[in-house]
C-alpha distance (Angstrom), angle and dihedral (degrees) to the residues before:
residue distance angle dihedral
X1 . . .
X2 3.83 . .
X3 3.99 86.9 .
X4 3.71 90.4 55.6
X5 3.99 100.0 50.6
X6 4.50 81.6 51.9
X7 3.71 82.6 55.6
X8 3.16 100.3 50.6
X9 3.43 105.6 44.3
X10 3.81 92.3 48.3
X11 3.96 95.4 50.9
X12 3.64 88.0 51.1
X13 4.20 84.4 42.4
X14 3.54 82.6 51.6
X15 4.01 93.4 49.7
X16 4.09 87.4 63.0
X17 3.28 97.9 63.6
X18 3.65 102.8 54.9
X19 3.74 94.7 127.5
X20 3.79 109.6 137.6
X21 3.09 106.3 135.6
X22 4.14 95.3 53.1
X23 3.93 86.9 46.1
X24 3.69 93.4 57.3
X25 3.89 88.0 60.0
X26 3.96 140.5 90.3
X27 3.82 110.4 -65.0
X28 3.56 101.3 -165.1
X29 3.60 101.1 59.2
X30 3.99 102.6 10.2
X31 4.16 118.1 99.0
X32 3.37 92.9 -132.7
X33 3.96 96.6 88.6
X34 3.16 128.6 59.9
X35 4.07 128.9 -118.9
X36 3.88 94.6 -87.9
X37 3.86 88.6 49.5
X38 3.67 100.0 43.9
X39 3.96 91.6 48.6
X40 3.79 91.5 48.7
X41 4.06 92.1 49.4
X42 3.16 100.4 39.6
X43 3.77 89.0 58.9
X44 3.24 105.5 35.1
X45 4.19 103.7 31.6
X46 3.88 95.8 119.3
X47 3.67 90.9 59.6
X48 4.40 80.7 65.3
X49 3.50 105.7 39.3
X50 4.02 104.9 30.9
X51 3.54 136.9 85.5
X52 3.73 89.6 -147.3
X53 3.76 114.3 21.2
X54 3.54 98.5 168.0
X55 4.21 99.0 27.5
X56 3.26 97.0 -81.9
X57 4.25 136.1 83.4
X58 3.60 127.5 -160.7
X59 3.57 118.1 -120.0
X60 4.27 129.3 -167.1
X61 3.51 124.5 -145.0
X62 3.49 128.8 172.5
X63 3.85 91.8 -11.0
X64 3.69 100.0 -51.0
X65 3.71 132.9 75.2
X66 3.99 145.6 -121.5
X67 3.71 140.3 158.6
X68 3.75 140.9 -89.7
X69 3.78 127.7 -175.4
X70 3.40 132.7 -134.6
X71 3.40 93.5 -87.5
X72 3.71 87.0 59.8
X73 3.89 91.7 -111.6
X74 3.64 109.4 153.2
X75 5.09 96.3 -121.8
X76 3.56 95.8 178.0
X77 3.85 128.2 17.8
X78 4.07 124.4 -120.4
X79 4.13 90.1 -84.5
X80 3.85 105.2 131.5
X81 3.59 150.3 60.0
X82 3.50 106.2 -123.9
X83 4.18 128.9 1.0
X84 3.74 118.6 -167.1
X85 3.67 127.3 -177.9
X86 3.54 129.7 -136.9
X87 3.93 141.8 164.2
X88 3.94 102.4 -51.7
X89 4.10 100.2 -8.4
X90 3.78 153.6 -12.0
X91 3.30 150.0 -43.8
X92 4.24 105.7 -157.7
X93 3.44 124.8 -172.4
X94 3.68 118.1 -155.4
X95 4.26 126.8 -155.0
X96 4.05 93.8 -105.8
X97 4.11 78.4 62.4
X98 3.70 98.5 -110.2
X99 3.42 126.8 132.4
X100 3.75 135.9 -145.5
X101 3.77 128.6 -160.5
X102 4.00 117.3 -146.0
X103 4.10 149.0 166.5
X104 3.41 120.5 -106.0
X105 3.71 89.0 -91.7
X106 3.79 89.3 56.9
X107 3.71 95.6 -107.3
X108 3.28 102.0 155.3
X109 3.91 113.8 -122.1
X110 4.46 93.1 -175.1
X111 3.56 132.1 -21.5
X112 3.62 140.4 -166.3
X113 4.04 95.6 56.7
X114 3.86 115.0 169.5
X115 3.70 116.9 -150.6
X116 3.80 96.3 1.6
X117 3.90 122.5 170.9
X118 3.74 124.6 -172.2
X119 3.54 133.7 -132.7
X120 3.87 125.6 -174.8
X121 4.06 89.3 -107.3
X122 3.89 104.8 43.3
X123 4.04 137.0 -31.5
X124 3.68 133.0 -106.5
X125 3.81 120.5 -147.2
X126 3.92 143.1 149.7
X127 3.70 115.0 -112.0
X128 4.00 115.6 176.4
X129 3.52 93.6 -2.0
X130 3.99 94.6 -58.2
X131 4.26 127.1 91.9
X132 3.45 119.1 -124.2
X133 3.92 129.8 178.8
X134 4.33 117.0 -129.0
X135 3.96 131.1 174.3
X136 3.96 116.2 -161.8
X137 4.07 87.3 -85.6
X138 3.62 98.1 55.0
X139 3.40 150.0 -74.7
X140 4.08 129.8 -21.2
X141 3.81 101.5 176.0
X142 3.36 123.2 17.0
X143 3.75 119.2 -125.6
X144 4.09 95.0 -96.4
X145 4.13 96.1 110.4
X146 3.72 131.2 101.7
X147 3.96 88.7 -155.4
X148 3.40 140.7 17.6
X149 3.76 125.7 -170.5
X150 3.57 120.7 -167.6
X151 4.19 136.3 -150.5
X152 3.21 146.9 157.9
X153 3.97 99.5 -86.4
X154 4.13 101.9 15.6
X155 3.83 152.1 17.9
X156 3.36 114.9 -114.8
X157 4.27 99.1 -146.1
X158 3.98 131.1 -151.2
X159 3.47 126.5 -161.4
X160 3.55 125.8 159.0
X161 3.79 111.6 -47.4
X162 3.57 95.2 -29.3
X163 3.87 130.7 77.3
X164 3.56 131.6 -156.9
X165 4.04 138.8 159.6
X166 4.05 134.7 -126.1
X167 3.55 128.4 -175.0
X168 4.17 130.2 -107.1
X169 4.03 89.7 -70.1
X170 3.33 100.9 46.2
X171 3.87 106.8 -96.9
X172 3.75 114.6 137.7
X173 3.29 113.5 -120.6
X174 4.08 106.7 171.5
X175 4.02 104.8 36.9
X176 3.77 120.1 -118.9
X177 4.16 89.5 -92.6
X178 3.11 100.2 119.7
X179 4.05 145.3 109.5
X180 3.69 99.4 -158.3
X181 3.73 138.5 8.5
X182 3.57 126.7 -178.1
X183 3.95 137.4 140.4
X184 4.29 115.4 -73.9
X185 3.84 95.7 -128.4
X186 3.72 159.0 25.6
X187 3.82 100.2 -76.7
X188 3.44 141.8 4.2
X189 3.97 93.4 -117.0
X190 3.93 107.7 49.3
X191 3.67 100.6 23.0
X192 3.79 103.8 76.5
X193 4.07 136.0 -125.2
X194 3.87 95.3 -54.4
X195 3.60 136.4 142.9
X196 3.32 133.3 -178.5
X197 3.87 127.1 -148.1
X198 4.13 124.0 -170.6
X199 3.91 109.3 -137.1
X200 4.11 121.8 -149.7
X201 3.55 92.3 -106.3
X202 3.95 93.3 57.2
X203 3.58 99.6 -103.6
X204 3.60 129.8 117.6
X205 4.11 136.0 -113.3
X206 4.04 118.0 -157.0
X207 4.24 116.9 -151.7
X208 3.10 126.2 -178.3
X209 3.92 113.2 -133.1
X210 3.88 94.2 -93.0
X211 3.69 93.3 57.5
X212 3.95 101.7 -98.3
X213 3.72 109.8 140.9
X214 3.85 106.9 -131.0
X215 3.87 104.1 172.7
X216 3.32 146.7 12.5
X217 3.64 102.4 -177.4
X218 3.46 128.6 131.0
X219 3.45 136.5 -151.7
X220 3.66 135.5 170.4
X221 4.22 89.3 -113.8
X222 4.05 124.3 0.8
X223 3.40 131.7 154.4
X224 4.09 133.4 -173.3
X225 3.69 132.5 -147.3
X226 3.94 117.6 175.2
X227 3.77 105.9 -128.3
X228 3.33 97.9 -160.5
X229 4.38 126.8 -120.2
X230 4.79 86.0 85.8
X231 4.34 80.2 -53.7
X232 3.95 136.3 137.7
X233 3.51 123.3 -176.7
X234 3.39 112.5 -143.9
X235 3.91 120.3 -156.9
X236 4.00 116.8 -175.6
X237 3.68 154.8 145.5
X238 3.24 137.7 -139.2
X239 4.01 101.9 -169.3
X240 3.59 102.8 21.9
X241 3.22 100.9 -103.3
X242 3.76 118.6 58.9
X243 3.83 120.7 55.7
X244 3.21 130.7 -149.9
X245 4.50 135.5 -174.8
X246 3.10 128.3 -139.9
X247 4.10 124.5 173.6
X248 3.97 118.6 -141.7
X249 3.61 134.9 -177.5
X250 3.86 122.0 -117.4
X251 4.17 91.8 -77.9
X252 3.62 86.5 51.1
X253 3.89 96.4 -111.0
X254 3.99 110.8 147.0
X255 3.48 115.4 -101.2
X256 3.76 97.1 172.5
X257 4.24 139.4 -13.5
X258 3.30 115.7 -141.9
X259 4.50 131.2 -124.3
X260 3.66 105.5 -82.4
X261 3.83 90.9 -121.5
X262 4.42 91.6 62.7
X263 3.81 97.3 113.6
X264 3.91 93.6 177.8
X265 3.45 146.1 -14.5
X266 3.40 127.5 -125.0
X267 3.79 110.9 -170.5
X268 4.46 146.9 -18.5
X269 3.11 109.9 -102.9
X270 3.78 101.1 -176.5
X271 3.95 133.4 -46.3
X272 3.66 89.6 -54.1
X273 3.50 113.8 20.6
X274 3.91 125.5 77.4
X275 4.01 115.8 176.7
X276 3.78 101.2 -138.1
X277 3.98 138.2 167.3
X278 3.40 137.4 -122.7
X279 3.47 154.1 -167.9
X280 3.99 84.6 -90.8
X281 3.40 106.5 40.4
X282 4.30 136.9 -73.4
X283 3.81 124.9 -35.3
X284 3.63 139.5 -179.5
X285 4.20 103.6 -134.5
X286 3.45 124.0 -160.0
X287 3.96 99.8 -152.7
X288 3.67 90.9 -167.1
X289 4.14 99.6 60.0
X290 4.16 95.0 17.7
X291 3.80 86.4 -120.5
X292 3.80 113.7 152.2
X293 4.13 122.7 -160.5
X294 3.65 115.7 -172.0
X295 3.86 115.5 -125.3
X296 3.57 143.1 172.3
X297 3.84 117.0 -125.2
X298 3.69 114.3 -145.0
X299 3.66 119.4 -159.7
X300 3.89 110.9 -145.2
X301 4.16 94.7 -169.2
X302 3.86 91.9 -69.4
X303 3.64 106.7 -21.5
X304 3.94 112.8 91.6
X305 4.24 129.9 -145.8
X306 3.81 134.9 -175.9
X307 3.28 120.7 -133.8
X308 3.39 112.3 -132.7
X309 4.13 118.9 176.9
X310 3.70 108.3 -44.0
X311 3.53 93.2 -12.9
X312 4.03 153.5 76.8
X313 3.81 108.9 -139.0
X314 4.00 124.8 -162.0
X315 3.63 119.8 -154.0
X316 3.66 133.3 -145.3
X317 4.21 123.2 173.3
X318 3.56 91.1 -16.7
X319 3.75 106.2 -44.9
X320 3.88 141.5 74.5
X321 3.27 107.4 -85.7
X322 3.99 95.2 170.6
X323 3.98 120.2 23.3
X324 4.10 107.3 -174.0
X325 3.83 127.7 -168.9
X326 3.72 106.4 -114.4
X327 4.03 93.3 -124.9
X328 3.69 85.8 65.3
X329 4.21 98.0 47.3
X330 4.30 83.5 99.7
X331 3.41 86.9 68.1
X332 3.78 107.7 59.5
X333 3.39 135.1 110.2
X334 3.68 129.3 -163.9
X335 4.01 105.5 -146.1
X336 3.99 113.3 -172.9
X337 3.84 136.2 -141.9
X338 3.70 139.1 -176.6
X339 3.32 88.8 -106.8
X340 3.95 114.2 10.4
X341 3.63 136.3 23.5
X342 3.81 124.2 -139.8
X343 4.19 135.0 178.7
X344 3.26 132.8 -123.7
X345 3.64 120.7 -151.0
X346 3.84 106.1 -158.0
X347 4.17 87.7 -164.3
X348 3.34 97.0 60.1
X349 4.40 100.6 19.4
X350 3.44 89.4 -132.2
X351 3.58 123.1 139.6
X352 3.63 118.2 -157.4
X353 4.32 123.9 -160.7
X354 3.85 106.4 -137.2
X355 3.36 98.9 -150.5
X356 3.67 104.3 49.2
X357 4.02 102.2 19.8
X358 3.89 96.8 -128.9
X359 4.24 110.2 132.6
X360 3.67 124.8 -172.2
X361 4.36 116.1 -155.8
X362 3.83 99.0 -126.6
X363 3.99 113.9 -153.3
X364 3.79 123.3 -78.6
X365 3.87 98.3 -110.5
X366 4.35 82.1 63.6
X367 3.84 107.5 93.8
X368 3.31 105.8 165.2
X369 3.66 143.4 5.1
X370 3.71 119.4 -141.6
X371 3.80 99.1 167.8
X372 3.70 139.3 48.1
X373 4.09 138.9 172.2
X374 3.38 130.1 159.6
X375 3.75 100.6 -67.0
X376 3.33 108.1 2.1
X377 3.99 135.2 55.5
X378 4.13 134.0 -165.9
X379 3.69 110.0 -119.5
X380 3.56 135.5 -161.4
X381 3.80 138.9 -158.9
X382 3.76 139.8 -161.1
X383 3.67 95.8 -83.9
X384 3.80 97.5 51.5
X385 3.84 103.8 -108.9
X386 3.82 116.6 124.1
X387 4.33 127.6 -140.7
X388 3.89 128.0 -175.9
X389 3.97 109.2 -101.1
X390 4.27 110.0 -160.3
X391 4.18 108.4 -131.6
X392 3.92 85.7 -100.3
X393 3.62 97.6 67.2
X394 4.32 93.6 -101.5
X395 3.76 109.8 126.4
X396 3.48 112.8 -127.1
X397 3.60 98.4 -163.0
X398 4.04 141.9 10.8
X399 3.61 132.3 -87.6
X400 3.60 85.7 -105.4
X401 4.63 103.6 118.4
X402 3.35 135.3 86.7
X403 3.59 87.9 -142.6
X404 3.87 140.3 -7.3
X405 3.74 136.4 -170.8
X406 3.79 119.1 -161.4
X407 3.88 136.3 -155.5
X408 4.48 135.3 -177.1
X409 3.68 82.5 -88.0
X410 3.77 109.0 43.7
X411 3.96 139.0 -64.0
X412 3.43 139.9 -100.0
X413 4.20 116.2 -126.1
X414 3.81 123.3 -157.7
X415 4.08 114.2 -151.7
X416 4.01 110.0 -170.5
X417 4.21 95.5 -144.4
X418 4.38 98.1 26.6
X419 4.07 99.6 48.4
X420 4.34 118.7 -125.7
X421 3.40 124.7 -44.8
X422 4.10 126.1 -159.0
X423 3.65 109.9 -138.3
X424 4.34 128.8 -167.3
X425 3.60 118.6 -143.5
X426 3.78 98.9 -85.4
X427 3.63 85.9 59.4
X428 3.80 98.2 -103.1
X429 3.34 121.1 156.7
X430 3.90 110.0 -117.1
X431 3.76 103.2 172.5
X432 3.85 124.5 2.0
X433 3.95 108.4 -174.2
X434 3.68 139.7 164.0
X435 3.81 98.6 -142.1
X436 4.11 106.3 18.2
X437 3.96 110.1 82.0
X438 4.45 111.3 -173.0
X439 3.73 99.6 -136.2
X440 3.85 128.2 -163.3
């Protein structure tokens, strides 16, 4: 029985944080993330969407990979396993399985990392036995930790039996007091700048990424997504068995609780408006006046809308930014980005940005779009071959690969008979080659 109350709660859990649609969009200036997510986008965006965030690309030949520059200059030959960039260097990862962390001159800053990942800021990796943090310059924790958990805004720190958090340069911020430590939420995009400590006496403290304590409530189960608009929803219970939602505002004062009979919520609307379900069906609730409007939520492969009369509406930072008749729903088609989603109505060709609301008709040989980045999109015609379209509708290339994957600063075409070829945003060719493919 006690399994099926864990179930239960975390389907339900799971329910909140149907938010597709406003995790497809622009992180640096959309709602939808929180502080610690917006800062880390809006710095670091490039390192998502381009080829060659930091002048360079990483190419693979012959199973291994190298570098070119934007001059399509070949800076470091197809020697190692694995090549990552990040803010001012490398991380390389040779056959044996080590890894080595470098400038962009290939100084190398440490080597012989164990189990090292890369984010666009800094790496973590295990070196004698311990995890450490580094950035191309140096070092930001030394390796001394049993665990290190990354986000956006902090590192969540292990040592021992005790568990603690610092910020991006190393200074602690939460002392190492600690039980547990982990990351309050589904996902490191949609799920705001909490963390979540276990106390001695089994209870629970919630930060927030920059060490503020917000919370030191404790409930049998609870669970936080961040909503967007300054907003957490907070899902809990108190005896294991019923759940009950609350929503709070980014110091974790209640703005609103929820009907008893909300079972999950599938998206924020606005600063007062949550679409949630029920035990009798999909509604629109205004938490502010308690009104409830029923709606139908249609699903367009990722990317959610509300009906709302005659009509399916998309929103984007707290208005619609795309209202469809709902004849025409058939003929969606969600189209992701790094960092914004758009749809692509194949009736009418028009392609539609869900975060700002501007659409461009594409021409009538385009059927489908399978790729987007900010500025350029992967299109496809009738016959299967793919060309680069530019974000005003131009095309910047022929239908002329067998497949194509695009980024802010370019894309990347594959031609079955004539080899790769590395293209910049006007659709100049930078390097054609048999053997040498530009990967993402």
């Amino acid at each position: 029985m006690g399994k099926k109350k864990v179930l239960l709660f975390t389907a339900i859990a799971a329910i909140v944080l149907m938010t597709c649609v406003f995790a497809a969009c622009a992180p640096e200036s959309y709602v939808i993330f929180s502080r610690g997510g917006q800062e880390y986008y809006k710095e670091y965006a490039g390192y998502f969407t381009k080829i060659a965030p930091e002048g360079a690309a990483v190419f693979s030949r012959n199973g291994l990979y190298g570098l070119v520059n934007t001059d399509g200059k070949v800076v470091r030959d197809a020697m190692y396993a694995q090549i990552d960039i990040i803010k001012g260097g490398y991380l390389l990862r040779h056959g044996a399985g080590s890894y080595t962390v470098t400038d962009e001159d290939f100084n190398v800053t440490v080597d012989g990392l164990i189990d090292a990942r890369s984010y666009a800021d800094c790496v973590v990796g295990r070196k004698d036995g311990k995890y450490g943090v580094w950035t191309a310059e140096g070092s930001v924790l030394p390796a001394q930790y049993d665990k290190i958990v990354w986000t956006p805004g902090c590192l969540i720190v292990n040592m021992g039996e005790k568990w603690g958090m610092t910020d991006k340069s190393g200074k602690q911020t939460v002392p190492m007091q600690y039980v547990s430590g982990s990351f309050a939420g589904a996902n490191l995009a949609s799920s705001g700048d909490l963390v979540k400590f276990g106390r001695e006496d089994g209870g629970w403290d919630i930060y927030e990424c920059y060490g503020s304590l917000l919370s030191t409530d404790y409930y049998a189960m609870e669970y936080y997504a961040f909503a967007g608009f300054g907003m957490y929803i907070h899902a809990y219970s108190v005896d294991g068995q019923s759940v009950k939602m609350r929503v709070l505002d980014e110091e974790f004062n209640e703005i609103a609780v929820l009907p008893d009979d909300v079972l999950g919520i599938y998206g924020c609307l606005d600063g007062e408006r949550l679409c949630v379900m029920t035990s009798s069906g999909e509604y629109i609730y205004n938490f502010t006046s308690g009104k409830l409007t029923a709606t139908d939520v249609f699903n367009a492969d990722g990317a959610y809308a509300y009906r709302e009369g005659e009509v399916y509406n998309f929103y984007g930072n707290g208005q619609v930014v795309l209202s469809v008749p709902a004849y025409e729903s058939d003929n969606l088609q969600y189209v992701p980005g790094s960092l914004r989603g758009y749809i692509f109505n194949t009736a009418t060709n028009t392609l539609t940005d869900l975060l700002t609301g501007e659409d461009v008709t594409l021409g009538r040989e385009v059927v489908s779009v399978t790729e987007a980045e900010e500025g350029v999109f992967a299109v496809m015609n009738a016959e299967g071959k793919y060309a680069a379209c530019a974000k005003n509708g131009d095309m910047l290339s022929e239908f002329c690969y067998d497949s194509l994957q695009v980024a802010a600063d370019g894309f990347t075409g594959v031609r079955t008979a004539g080899g790769y070829e590395w293209c910049g945003m006007d659709g100049n060719v930078i390097l054609r080659s048999a053997d040498i493919r530009v990967v993402k």
